[in-house]
N, C-alpha and C positions, 0 to 999 in steps of 0.2 A: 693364701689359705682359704680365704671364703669362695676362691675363686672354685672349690673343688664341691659347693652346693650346688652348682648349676648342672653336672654330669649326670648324665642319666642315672635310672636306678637300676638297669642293666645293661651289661656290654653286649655285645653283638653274638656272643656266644648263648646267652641267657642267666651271665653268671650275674650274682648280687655286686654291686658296686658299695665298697664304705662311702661313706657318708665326708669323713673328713681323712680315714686312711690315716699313713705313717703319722699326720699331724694331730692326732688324737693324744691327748693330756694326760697322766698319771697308764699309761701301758708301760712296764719294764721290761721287756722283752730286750735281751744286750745289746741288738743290734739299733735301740731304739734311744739311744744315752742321748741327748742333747735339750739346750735351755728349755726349749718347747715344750717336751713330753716329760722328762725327767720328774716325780712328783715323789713326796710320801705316802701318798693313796693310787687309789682305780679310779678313774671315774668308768660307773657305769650307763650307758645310754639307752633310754626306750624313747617312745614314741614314733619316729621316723621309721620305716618301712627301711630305707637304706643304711642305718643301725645297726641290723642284725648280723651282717657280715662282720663287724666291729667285736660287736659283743658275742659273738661266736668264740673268735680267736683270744677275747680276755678272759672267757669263760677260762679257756684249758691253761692261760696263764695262772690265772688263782687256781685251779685245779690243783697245778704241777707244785704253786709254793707252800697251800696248806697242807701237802700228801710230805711234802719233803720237808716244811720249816721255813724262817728266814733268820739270818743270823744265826745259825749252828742253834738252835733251838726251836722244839714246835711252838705255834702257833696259841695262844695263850687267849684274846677275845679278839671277836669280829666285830666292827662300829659299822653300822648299816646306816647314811648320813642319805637328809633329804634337803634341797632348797627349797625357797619358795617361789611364788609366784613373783612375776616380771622378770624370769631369769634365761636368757637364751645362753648357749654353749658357754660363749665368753663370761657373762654375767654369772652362769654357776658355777665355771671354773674359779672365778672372781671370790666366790663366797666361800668356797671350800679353802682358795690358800689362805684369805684374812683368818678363817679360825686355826685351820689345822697348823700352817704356821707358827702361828702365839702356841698352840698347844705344845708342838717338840720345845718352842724355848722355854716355856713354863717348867715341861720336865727337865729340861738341860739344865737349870738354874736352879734345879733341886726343890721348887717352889710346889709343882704335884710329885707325891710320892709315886712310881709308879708299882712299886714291891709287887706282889704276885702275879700283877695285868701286864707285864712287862715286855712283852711281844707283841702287840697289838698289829690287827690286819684292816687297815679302813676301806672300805666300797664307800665311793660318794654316787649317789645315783643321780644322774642328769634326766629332766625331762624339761621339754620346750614349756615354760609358763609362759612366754609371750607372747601377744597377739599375732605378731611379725616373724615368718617364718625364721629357722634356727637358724644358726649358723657363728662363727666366731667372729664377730662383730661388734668393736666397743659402739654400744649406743649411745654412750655420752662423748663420740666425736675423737677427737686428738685428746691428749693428756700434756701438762705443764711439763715442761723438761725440767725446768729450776724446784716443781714440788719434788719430782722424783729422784732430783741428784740431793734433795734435803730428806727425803725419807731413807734415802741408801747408808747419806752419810750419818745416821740417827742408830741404822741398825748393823749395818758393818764397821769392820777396821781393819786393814791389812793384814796377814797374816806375817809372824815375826819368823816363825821357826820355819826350817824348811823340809815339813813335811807332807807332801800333801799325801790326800788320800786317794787311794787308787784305783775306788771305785770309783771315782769324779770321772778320770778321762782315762785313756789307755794308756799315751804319751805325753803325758805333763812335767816341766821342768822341777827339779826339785830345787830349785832357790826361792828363796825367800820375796815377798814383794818389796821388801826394802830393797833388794840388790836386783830387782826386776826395773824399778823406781829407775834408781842410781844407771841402769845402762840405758834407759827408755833413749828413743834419738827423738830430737829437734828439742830437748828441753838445754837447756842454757847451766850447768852443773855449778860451773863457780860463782855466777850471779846468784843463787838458790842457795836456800839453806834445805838441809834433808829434808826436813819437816814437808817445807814446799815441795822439793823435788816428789816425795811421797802423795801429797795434796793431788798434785796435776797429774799423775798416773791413775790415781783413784777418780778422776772425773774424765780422765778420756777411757778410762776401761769401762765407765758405769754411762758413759756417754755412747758408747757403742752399743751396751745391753739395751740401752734406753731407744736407738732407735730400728732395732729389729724390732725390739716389743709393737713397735709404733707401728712396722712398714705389716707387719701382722696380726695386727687389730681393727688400725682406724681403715674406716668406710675407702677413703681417699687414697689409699697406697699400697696397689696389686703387687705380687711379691712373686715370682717363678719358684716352684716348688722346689726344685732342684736349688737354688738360693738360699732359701730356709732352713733346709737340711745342713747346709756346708757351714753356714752363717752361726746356726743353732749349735755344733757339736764345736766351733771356735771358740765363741762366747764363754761356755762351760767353761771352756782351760783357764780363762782367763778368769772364773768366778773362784777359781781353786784359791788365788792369792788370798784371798778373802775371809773372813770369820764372821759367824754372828755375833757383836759385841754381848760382852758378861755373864758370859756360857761358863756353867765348872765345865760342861761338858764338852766338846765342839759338836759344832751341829752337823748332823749326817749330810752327803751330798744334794740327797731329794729334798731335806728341811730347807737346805740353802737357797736351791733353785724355788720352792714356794715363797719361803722369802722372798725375793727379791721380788718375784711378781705382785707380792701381796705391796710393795714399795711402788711397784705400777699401777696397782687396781687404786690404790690410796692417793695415788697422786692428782692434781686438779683435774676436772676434766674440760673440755675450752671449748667445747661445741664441734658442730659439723661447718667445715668451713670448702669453699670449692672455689672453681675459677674464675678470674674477673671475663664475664660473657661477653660485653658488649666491644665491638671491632670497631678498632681506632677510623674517625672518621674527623673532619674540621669543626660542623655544627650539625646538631640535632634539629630534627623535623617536629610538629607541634607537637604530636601525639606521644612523640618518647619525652617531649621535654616535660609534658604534661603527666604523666603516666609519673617520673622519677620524682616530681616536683609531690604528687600524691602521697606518693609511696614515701618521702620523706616525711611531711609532715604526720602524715599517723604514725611511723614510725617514734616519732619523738613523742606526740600526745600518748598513746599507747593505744590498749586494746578496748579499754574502758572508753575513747570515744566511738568507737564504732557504736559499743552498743547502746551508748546513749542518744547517738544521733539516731540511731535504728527505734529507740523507744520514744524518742521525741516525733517521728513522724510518725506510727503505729497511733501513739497517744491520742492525735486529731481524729481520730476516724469513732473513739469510744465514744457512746453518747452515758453522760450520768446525769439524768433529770433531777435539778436539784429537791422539787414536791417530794420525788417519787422516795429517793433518800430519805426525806424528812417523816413521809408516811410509813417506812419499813420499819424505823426506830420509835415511833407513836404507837406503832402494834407489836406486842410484845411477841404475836408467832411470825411477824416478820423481821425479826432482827437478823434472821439470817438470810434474808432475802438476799440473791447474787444481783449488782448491778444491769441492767438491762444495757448488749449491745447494738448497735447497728449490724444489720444483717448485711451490709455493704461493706462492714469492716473484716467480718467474718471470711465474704470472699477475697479482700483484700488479702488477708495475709495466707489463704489458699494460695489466690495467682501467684503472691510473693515465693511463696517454697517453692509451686511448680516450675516458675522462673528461674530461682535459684539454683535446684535442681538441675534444668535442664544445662544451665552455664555451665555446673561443676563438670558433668558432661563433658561439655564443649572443650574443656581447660587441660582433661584426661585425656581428650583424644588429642588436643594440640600437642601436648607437653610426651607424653609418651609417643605418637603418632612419631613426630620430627625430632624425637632423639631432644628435645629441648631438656636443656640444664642450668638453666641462667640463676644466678645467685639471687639470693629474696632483696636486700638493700633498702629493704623496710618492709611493707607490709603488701602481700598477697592482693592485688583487688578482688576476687573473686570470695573472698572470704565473706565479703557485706551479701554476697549473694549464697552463700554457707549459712549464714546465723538465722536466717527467718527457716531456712530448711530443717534443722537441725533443733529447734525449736519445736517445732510442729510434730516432729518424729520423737523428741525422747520428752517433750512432757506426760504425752499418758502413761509412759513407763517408768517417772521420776513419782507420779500422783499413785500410779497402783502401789508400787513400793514403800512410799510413806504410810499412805493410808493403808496397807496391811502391817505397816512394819505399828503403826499406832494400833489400831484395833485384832492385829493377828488373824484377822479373816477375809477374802477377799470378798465378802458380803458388804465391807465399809463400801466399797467402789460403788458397788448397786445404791446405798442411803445417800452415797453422795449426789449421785445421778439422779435419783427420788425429789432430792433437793432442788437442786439444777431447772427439773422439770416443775415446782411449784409444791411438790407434794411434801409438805416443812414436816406434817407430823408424821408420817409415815418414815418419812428418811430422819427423819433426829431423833425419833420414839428406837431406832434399829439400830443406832450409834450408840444408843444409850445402854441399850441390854447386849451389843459387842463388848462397849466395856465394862460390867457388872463380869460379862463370859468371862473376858481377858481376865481379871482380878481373880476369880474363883478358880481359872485355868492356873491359874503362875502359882498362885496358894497351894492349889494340890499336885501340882507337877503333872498337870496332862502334856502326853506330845503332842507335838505340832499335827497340822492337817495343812496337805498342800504345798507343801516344801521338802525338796530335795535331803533324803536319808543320808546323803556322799557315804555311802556304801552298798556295795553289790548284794542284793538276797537272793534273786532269784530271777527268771529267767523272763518273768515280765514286770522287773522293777525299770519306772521310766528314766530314758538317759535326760530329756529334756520335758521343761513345763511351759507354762505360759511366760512366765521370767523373759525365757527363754525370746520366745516370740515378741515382746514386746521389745527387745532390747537390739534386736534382730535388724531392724530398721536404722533405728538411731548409731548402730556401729557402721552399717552399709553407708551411711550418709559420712562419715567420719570418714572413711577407708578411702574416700571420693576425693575429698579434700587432700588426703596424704597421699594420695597419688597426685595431685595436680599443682605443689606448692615445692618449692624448691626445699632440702633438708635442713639447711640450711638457715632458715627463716624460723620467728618466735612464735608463730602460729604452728608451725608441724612443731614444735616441743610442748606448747600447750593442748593440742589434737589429739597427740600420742599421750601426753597423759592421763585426758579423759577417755580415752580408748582401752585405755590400760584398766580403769576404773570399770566400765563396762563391760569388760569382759572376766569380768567378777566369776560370772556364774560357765562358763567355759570352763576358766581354771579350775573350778568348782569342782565340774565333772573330768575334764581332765587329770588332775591331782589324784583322783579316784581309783580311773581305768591305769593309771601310773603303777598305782599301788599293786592292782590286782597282778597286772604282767610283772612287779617286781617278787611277789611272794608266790609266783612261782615258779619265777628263775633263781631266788635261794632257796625253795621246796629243794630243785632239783641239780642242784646244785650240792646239796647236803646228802640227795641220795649219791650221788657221784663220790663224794668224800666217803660216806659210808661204806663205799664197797672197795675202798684201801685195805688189803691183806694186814698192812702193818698195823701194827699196836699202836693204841694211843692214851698214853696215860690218866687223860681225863677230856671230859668234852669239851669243845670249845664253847665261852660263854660268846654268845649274841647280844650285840646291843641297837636298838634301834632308834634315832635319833632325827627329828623333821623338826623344820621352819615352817610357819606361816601356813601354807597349803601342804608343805611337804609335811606337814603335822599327817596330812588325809591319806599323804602316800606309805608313812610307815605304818601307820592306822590298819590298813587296808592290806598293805603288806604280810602283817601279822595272821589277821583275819582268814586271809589267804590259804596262809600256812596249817592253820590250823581250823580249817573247817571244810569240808565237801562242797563243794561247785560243781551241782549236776549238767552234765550237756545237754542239749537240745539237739535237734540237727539243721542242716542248714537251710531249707526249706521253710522252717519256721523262721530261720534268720532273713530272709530273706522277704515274708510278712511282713515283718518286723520294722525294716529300713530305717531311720533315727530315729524311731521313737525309744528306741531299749538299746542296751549294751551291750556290742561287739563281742565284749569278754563273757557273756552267757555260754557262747561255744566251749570256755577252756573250761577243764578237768583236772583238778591236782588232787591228788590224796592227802589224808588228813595226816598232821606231822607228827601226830604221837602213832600212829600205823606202823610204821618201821622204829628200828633202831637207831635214829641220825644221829650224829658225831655234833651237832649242834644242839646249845641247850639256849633258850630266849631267857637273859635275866633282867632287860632293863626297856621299857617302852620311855623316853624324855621327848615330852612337847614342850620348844622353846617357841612363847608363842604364836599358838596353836592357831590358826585357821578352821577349824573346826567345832562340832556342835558340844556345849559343856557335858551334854549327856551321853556323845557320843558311845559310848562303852556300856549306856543302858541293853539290858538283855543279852549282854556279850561275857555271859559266865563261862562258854566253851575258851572264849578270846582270853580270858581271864586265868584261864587253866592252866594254860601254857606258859606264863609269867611265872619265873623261878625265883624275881627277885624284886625288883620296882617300877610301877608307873609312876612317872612324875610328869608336873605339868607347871614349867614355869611361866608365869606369865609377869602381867602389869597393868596399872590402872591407868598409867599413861600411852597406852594402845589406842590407838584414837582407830585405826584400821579393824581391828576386833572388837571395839568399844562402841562405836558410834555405824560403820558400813558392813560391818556385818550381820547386827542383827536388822539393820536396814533393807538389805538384799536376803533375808531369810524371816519375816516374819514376826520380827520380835525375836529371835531365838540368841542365846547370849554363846558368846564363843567361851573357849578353854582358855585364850592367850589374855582375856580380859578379867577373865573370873576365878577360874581353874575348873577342875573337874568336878560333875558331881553325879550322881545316881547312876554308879557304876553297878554291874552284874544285875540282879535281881531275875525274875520271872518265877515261873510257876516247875512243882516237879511233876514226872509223869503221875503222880497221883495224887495232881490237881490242887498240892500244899503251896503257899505262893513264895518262893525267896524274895526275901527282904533287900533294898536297894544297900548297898556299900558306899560310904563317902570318903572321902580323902582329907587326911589329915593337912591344915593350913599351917608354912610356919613361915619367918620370914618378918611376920608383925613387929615394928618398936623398935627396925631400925637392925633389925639383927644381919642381913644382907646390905648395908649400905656401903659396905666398902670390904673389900674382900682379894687379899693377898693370896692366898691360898685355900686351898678347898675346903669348905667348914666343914667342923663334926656336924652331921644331923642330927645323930641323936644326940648330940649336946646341947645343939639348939631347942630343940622339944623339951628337953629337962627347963631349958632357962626360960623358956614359954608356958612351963607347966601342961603342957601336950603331951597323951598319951599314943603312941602310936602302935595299934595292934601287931601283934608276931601273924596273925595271918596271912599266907602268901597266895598274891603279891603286896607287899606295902603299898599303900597308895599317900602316894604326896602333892600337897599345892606348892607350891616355890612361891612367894611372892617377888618378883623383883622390880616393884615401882620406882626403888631406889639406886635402880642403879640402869634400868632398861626405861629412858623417859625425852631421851633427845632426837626431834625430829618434826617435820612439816606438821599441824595439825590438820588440815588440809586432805594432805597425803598419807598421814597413818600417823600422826605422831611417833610415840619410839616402837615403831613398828619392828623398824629393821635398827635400832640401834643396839647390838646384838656381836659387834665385831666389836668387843674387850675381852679384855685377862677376866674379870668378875664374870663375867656370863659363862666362859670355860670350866672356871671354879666351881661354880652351881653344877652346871651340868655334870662335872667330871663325881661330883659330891652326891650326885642322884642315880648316876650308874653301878659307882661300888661302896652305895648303904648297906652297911652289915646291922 
């Protein structure tokens, strides 16, 4: 399957080439039945120019089933569902079956009511949040066989009765798995008790699922497409035996088939592992013995010696005059006096980068030049010639970022430098009335100056800042490295995920432009439904639903829909080149203009990657909401909590705080509207553990919270108590987000009455 990223983006004809084609996730199209595609949802695809052929043809798929129904019934609400960032094709297919999954068994075990919403249509929309080009690629390497035949048998159990269902496969046996069990060949029947006989039919059926899954994810094992097809629509028959344990319901064909995946996304994942390189030979020459003997020994020390030895020699070259110390702390305006270095040291660790540099170089053209693939078997050498480079490049983009993310202004940078160069009162007298600004800023809620709006206004709103540029280098130098280190190896998992980190403010912008192209392929999308002849009983509600960044996409989404995007033409675009946004060109009309068959009731950010103010001045945005923004987030987000107001200024996110100074502005006759806040509930324990979807307005009663009838309701979720496990590091409970309780919330924030 990844094998089909590398095809051009047109055939010979000039026609558009998919992207992944038949092997595209959640398309129902009949001819398209098998483990692979089979979903309860769409997924839908932006970003990739080779997409569009994709999302052309799901377009008039959703077209043909909102016009007609599904299940002898129309169409009831739309869940417009976003991921987040670090998610390529596999990774957000990944994310959609762990939730939507849990959701069908939820309803199947009577757990969410689904009463009036009971048809429901999901779009999960895909966009590349990875740095690393898309494609369907597990990045976390192979998966544990033995977690996934323990997450299978956790959530299946043979099916007793013999019926299956006949949307599953065309031609499926109607016997039972017990009497499927019982004729299995090579098992040994009278040594066996049923029980077992049953057992070892259930781990070679889920032994075979397990390793298609395999031969079509991990990096290591190319797969004929023709294969995957044959392989995929077999699989099925053999998932029919099957059930999802403890269902009143049984679970539909497509709930099954996410299942089972969400049993593979969940299962260990064991790294990148590749071939043994080295050709049988009697005895090794100095330099290999040498080289293995290296690479052993840091291997076991870890990473921590390199950079200690790398700071142990750096160290020799500092000079700190012990006077001069004594004399900076005897005068009270030189206490902040910076150590005095050698100018010797300084070009020291210049030559070192340029050095380094140029190796990484040398290591990219080896290693890619000659096809080289040799497994890492400890530690990279070239890496000691990475860390002095790498150093040099992202400290002044670690030091801009702190010191605006402390003072909110990028004038800290200038006092520091004032400093640096001798000038103490000039540069701490400026530190000082930054922060006096900061404090009088936060107190009256000014916006920010100098950081990125993540949403489109207008047609010279910038796409990139200095961020941008500073951070430009320090990935380049990163990118050098991942290309010249085998996958294989603890330094490309540690690279990539400071790379991941880095590329913060991409996804930033990218998440953005997501959005914008997504609301106006449901703008136009909904004039397409509107111009069905047939009657429709009542509108369908819209619900719009993001993670993390994909907070920015349904955000934006909205926004979209309901507001005018003046054109430009392309001559200006063309001025323009990166400094501004692509999407200035598109044009969508505004969604209250027509009549559309869609109505927007529910905006839910599960923590939100975006700005807690975001919705300031967005009373048009606001308009359109028929029913609830909510915003759940958590104090244990260490990723919205601590990195992103790091990478913005100070500016505090939604998924750490919740929302605040929603709508506001001025009327045309210059009267000012008052800013909107959201009501907070969730305090004291009330979300700490949750079976089923709570009343909210029960919870506001036992809160003593009033929540306004003006629409749209605006709600905080808090859910510190239940969204809090995970790396702090890496985002704390950033992404812990795939349980039954988080479902609950959300499902409890979309149909607030």
């Amino acid at each position: 399957m990844a094998a089909k990223l590398n095809e051009p983006t047109v055939d010979d004809s000039g026609t558009m080439v998919p992207l992944v084609g038949d092997c595209l996730p959640g398309w129902h199209s009949p001819e398209r039945k098998n483990i692979l595609t089979k979903r309860p949802y769409y997924i839908i695809p932006f970003g990739d120019p080779r997409y569009e052929a994709d999302r052309s043809k799901i377009r008039d798929d959703i077209l043909e089933r909102i016009k007609s129904g599904q299940n002898d019934k129309p169409i009831s609400d739309i869940y417009v569902l976003s991921h987040g960032w670090h998610r390529n094709l596999f990774a957000g297919v990944s994310a959609y079956d762990r939730l939507v999954s849990r959701l069908f068994v939820l309803l199947a075990r009577g757990r969410i009511d689904p009463g009036e919403f009971g048809n429901p249509l999901f779009l999960a929309i895909h966009w590349n949040s990875d740095p690393e080009p898309d494609a369907w690629i597990d990045r976390g390497g192979r998966r544990d066989k033995d977690s996934f035949l323990a997450n299978a048998r956790a959530l299946f159990v043979p099916r007793d009765s013999p019926q299956p269902s006949a949307a599953m496969a065309p031609e499926v046996s109607t016997e039972s798995a017990k009497d499927r069990a019982v004729k299995a060949p090579g098992i040994d029947k009278p040594a066996m008790g049923l029980r077992d006989v049953h057992l070892a039919q259930f781990t070679t059926d889920m032994e075979s699922i397990f390793a298609l899954m395999s031969k079509i994810s991990a990096p290591d094992t190319p797969m004929a497409q023709s294969e995957i097809t044959a392989q995929s629509l077999d699989l099925l028959s053999q998932l029919e035996y099957y059930e999802v344990a403890g269902l009143e319901i049984p679970a539909t064909p497509e709930a099954k088939v996410s299942t089972i995946w969400r049993c593979y996304f969940e299962a260990q994942p064991k790294g990148f592992l590749v071939d043994q390189s080295d050709a049988p030979k009697a005895v090794g020459w100095t330099w290999t013995n040498l080289t293995t003997l290296l690479k052993y020994v840091i291997g076991i020390v870890g990473f921590g010696f390199a950079i200690t030895g790398l700071k142990s020699g750096i160290s020799k070259y500092f000079v700190f005059p012990k006077q001069q110390i004594a004399n900076d702390w005897s005068n009270p305006l030189h206490k902040f006096h910076l150590p005095s270095y050698d100018g010797k040291a300084w070009l020291s660790i210049v030559v070192a980068a340029v050095v380094g540099y140029l190796l990484l170089w040398l290591a990219v053209i080896f290693r890619e030049g000659t096809k080289n693939q040799r497994s890492a078997k400890g530690f990279p050498p070239q890496t000691v010639g990475w860390l002095p480079t790498q150093l040099l490049v992202t400290t002044p983009a670690l030091l801009f970022l702190l010191l605006t993310y402390l003072f909110r202004s990028w004038m800290a940078v200038l006092s520091v430098a004032a400093i640096a160069c001798g000038w103490y009162t000039l540069g701490i007298g400026t530190l000082i009335v930054l922060t006096i600004m900061s404090l009088i800023a936060s107190s009256m809620d000014w916006r920010l100056s100098g950081v990125f709006r993540e949403k489109l206004k207008a047609p010279g709103d910038h796409a990139v800042n200095v961020r941008d540029y500073l951070v430009g280098p320090a990935r380049h130098v990163i990118s050098l490295l991942i290309r010249s280190v085998p996958e294989d190896s603890a330094v490309y998992r540690i690279v990539t995920t400071l790379d991941n980190q880095l590329a913060f403010f991409k996804m930033q912008r990218d998440g953005t432009e997501a959005g914008c192209q997504v609301g106006g392929w449901i703008h136009d999308l909904a004039v397409e439904v509107g111009r069905d002849p047939r009657p429709r009983p009542e509108k369908i509600r819209l619900h719009a639903i993001g993670h993390s960044f994909g907070a920015l996409v349904v955000q934006n989404a909205v926004r979209t829909c309901a507001l005018t995007i003046k054109g430009i033409t392309s001559d200006q675009i063309k001025g323009m080149k990166r400094r501004f946004w692509a999407q200035s060109m598109q044009t969508t009309r505004p969604m209250g203009d027509v009549d559309l068959p869609f109505e927007l009731q529910t905006i839910c950010l599960i923590q939100g990657a975006s700005a807690s103010d975001w919705f300031r001045y967005e009373e048009e945005t606001l308009s359109r909401v028929t029913g609830t923004i909510a915003c759940i987030y958590s104090g244990y987000d260490t990723a919205n909590g601590v990195l992103y107001p790091l990478a913005n200024n100070g500016r505090m996110a939604a998924g750490y705080v919740g929302l605040c100074n929603l709508g506001g502005g001025k009327h045309a006759n210059g009267t000012r509207v008052p800013f909107r806040q959201a009501v907070s509930l969730g305090g004291g324990g009330d979300f700490a553990l949750l079976i089923e979807p709570p009343s909210l307005s029960a919870v506001a009663m036992t809160e003593n919270k009033f929540v306004p009838t003006d629409i749209p309701r605006l709600l905080n979720l808090d859910a510190s108590r239940i969204v809090y496990q995970g790396s702090i590091p890496l985002g704390g409970g950033h992404d812990d987000i795939f349980k039954d309780d988080v479902i609950h919330l959300a499902w409890a924030a979309c149909h607030y009455r």
